[in-house]
LODREN-140117 format. One record per residue (C-alpha): x, y, z. Coordinates in Angstrom, 1 decimal. Each point is the difference from the previous one (the first is absolute). Example, Ala and Ser with C-alpha at 12.3 -4.5 7.8 and 13.67 -1.06 7.14 Angstrom:
# residues 2
     c1     c2     c3
   12.3   -4.5    7.8
    1.4    3.4   -0.7
This chain:
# residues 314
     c1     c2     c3
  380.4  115.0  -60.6
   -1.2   -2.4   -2.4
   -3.0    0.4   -2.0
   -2.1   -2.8    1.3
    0.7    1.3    3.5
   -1.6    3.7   -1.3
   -3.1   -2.2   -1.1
    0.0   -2.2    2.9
   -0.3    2.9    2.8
   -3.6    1.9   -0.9
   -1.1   -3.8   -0.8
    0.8   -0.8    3.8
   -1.6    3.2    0.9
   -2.9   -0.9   -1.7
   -0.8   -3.3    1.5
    0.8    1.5    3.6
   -2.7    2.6   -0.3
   -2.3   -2.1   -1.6
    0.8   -2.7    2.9
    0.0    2.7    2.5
   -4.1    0.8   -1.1
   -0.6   -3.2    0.1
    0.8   -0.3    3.8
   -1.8    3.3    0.5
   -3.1   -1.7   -1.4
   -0.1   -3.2    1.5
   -1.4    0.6    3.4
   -2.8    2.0   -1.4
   -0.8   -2.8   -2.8
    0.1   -2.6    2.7
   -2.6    2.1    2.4
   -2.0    0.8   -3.2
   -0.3   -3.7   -0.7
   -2.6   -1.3    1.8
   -2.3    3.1   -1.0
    0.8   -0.8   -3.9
   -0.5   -3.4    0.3
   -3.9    0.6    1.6
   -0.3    2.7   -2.6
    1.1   -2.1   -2.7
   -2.7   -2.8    0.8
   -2.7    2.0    0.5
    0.3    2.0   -2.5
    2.3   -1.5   -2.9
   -1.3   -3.0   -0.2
   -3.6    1.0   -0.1
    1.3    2.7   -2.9
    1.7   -2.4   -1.8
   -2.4   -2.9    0.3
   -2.7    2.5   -1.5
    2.0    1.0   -2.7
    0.4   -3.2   -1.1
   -3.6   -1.4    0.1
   -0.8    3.3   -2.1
    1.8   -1.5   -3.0
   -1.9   -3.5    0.4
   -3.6   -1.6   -0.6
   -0.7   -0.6    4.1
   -3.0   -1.2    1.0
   -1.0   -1.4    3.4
    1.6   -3.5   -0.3
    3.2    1.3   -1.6
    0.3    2.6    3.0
   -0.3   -3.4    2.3
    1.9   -3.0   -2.2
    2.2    2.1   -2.0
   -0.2   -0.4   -3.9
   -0.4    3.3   -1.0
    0.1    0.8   -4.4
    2.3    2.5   -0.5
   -2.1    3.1   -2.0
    2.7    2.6   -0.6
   -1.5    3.5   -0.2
   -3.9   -1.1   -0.8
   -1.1    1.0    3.5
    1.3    3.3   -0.1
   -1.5    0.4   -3.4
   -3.8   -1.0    1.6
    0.6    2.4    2.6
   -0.3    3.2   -2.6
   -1.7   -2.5   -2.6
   -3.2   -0.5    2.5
   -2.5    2.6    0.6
   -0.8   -1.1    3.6
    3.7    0.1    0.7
    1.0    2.9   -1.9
   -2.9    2.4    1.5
    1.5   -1.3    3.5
    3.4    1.5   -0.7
   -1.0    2.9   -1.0
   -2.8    0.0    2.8
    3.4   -0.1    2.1
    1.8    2.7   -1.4
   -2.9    2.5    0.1
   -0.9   -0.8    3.2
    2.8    0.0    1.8
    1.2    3.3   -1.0
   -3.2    1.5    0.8
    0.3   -1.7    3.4
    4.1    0.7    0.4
   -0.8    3.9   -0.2
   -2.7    0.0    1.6
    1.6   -1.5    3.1
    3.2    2.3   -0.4
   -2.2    3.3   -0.2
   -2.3   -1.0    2.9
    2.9   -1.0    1.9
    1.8    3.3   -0.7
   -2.8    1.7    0.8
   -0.2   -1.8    3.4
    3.3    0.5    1.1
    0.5    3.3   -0.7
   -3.3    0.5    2.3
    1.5   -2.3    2.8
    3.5    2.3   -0.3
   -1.8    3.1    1.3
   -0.3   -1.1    3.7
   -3.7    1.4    0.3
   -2.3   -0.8    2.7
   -1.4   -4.0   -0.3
    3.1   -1.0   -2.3
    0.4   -2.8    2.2
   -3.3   -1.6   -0.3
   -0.1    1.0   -3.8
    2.9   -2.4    0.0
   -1.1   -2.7    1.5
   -3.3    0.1   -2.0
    2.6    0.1   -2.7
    0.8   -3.4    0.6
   -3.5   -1.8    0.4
    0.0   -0.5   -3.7
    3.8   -1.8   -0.3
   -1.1   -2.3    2.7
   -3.3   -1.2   -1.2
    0.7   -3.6   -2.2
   -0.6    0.3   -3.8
   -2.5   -2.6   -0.4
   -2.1    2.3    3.0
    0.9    3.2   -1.5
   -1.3   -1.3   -3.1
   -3.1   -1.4    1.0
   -1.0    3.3    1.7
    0.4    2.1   -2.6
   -2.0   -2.1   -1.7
   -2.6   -0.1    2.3
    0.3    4.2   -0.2
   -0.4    0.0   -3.5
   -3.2   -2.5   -0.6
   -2.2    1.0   -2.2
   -3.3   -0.4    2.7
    1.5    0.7    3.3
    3.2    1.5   -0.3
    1.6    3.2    1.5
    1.3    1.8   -2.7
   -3.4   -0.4   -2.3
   -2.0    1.6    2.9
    2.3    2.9    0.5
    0.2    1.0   -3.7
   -3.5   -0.4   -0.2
   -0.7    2.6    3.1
    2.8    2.4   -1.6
   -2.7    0.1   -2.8
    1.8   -2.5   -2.9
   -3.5   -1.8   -0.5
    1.5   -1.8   -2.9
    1.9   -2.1    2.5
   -3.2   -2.2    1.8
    0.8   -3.0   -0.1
    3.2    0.0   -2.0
    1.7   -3.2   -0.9
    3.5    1.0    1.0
    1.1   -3.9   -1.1
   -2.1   -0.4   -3.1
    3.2    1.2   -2.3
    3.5    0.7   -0.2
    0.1    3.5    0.2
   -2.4    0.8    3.0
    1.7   -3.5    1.7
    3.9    2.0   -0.3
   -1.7    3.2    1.8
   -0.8   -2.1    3.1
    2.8   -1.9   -0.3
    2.3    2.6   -0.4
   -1.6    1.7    3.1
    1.0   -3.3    2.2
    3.4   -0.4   -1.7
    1.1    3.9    1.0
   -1.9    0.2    3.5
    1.9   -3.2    1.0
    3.6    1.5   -1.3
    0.0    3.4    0.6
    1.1   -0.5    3.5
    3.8   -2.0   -0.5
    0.4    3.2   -2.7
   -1.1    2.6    2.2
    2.1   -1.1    3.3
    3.0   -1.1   -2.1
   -0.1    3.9   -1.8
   -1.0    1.1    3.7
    3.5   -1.5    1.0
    1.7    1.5   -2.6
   -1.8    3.4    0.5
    1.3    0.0    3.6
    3.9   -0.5   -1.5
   -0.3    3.2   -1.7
    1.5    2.8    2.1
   -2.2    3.1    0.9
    3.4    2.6   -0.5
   -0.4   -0.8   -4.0
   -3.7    0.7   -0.2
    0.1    2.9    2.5
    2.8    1.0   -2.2
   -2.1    0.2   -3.4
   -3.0    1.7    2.1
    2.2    2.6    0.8
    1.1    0.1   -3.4
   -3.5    0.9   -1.2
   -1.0   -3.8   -1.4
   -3.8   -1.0    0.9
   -0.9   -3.5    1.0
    0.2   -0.9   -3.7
    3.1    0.9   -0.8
    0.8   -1.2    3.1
   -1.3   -3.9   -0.7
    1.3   -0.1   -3.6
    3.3    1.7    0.4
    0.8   -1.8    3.1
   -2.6   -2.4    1.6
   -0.1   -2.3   -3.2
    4.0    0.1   -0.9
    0.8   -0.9    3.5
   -2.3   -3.1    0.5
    0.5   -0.9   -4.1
    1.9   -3.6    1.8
   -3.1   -0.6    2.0
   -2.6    0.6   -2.7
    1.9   -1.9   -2.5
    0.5   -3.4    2.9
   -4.0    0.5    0.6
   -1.0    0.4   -3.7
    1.7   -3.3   -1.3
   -1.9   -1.6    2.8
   -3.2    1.6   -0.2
    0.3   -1.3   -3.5
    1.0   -3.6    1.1
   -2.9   -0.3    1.7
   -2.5    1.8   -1.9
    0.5   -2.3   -3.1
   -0.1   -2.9    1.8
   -3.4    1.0    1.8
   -1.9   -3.4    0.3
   -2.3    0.3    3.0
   -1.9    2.8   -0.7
   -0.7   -0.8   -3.9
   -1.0   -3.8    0.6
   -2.4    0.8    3.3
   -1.6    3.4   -1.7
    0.1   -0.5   -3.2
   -1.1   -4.0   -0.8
   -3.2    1.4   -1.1
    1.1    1.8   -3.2
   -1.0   -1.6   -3.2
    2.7   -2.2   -1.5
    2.4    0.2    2.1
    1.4    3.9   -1.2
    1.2    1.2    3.0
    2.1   -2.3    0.6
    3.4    0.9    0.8
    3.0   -2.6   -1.2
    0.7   -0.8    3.3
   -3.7   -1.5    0.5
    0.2   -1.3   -4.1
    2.8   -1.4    1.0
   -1.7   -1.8    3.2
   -2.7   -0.8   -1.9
    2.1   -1.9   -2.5
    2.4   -1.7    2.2
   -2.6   -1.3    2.7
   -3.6    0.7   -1.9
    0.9   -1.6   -3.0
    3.4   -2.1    0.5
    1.5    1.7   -2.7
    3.6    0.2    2.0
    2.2    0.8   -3.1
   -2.5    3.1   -0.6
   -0.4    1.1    3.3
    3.9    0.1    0.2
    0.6    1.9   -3.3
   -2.6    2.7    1.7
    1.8    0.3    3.1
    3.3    0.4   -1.4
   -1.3    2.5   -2.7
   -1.2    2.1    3.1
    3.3   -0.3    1.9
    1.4    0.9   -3.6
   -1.9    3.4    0.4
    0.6    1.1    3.3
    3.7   -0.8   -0.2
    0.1    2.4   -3.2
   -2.6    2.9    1.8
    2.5   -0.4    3.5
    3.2    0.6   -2.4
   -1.4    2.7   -2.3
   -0.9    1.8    3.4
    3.2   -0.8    1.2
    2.1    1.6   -2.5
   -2.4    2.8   -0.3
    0.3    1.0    3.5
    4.0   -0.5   -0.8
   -0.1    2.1   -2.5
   -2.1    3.1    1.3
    2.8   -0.3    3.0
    2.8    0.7   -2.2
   -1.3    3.0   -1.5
């Protein structure tokens, strides 16, 4: 046999395997399609189109007529150049970690309660829900309305359980006092996606292996860390990279409780970046803020990611 024909054969080989995938794969690119084609307009082409107004001077009429001056990297360097803009990023950061574990402990917390089938479970649950269904913009304004400084709830109850420092307390009148109430609405309106999602996931768990390790002399501790926690690791990890996508991208809460904090240092960048874009018509801005927000979940999401990874390798 010639050596062209030795060559030849794996080469044939080749090109029938690969041919024979790409039959396999057809179908399901063909019913996939459609469902990439809507995905790709709604949310490509919104991605894309941002990006590239955050590297131009857009104002209003450029937006509409086109026009734009091309500006390179300078809105990214005004976003951690400004003060106003700055303070907002890492408004976002701090407060959206303080929110993201907030919501995963309360939910935790809730769940496992919910997984012990005791008397009035079922109405616990449903109560569980009442917060989920209520509308941000509502949520937001009744909190508010809990936390006034003349007339609201939370003042009059700290006041009877003997805090006297808190008459009258301006809950909105800074940044600090603001984040407490909002943080309050934020976790209260979360909690319960967390807590059924874990509740699900609790319910997958088979009672053998825990009845196992009772018998084995592990408490409830043990119990939850050595087997509770490794088990629902997928779950946890799927619910923190979304707890975390929408905790940093909070924007009803901070612009209907906290517009009356002095200079605007509450805000979060997804209101400074509202604010910009449609406030101010600074479009090119606006678009370098958004983008430097989707910058930092995308890197949060895959250091979680790959931490989770790891820790289930070892």
């Amino acid at each position: 046999m010639s050596t062209a024909a030795l060559t030849a054969a794996p080469r044939r080989r080749g090109l029938a395997a690969a041919r024979a995938v790409v039959n396999r794969m057809t179908l399901p690119v063909l019913l996939l399609l459609p469902a990439m084609i809507i995905i790709a307009g709604l949310v490509g082409y919104p991605l894309a189109r941002t990006i590239y107004l955050s590297f131009t001077d857009t104002d209003l009429g450029g937006l509409i007529y086109g026009g734009n001056e091309f500006v390179a990297l300078e809105n990214f360097k005004e976003v951690f150049v400004d003060d106003r803009l700055r303070v907002s990023l890492i408004n976002t950061v701090l407060l959206g970690t303080a929110c993201v574990i907030g919501t995963m402990v309360l939910g935790f917390a809730v769940a496992l309660l919910l997984n012990q089938k005791l008397k009035g479970n079922l109405l616990f649950g449903l109560a569980v829900l009442l917060p989920w269904a209520v509308p941000a913009l509502a949520a937001s304004a009744i909190w508010k309305w809990l936390f006034d400084s003349r007339y609201g709830f939370v003042n009059w109850a700290l006041v009877n359980l003997g805090f006297e420092s808190f008459e009258g307390y301006a809950w909105f009148a800074g940044r600090f006092s603001a984040y407490v109430a909002i943080f309050v609405t934020v976790v209260w309106q979360s909690f319960p996606f967390i807590a059924l999602s874990l509740l699900a996931g609790l319910q997958t768990i088979p009672k053998e292996t825990l009845q196992a390790a009772q018998v084995d002399g592990a408490n409830a501790w043990n119990r939850f860390r050595l087997i509770t926690l490794p088990l629902l690791r997928p779950v946890i990890a799927v619910l923190v990279i979304f707890s975390t996508i929408w905790d940093f991208k909070i924007f009803d809460q901070i612009y209907v409780m906290a517009s009356g904090v002095p200079d605007r240092m509450a805000d979060t960048m997804a209101v400074a970046a509202y604010r910009e874009g449609f406030a101010l018509g600074n479009y090119g801005l606006a678009s370098a803020a958004a983008v430097v927000l989707f910058g930092v979940l995308l890197v949060f999401s895959i250091a979680y990611v790959r931490l989770i990874g790891r820790e289930g390798e070892l």
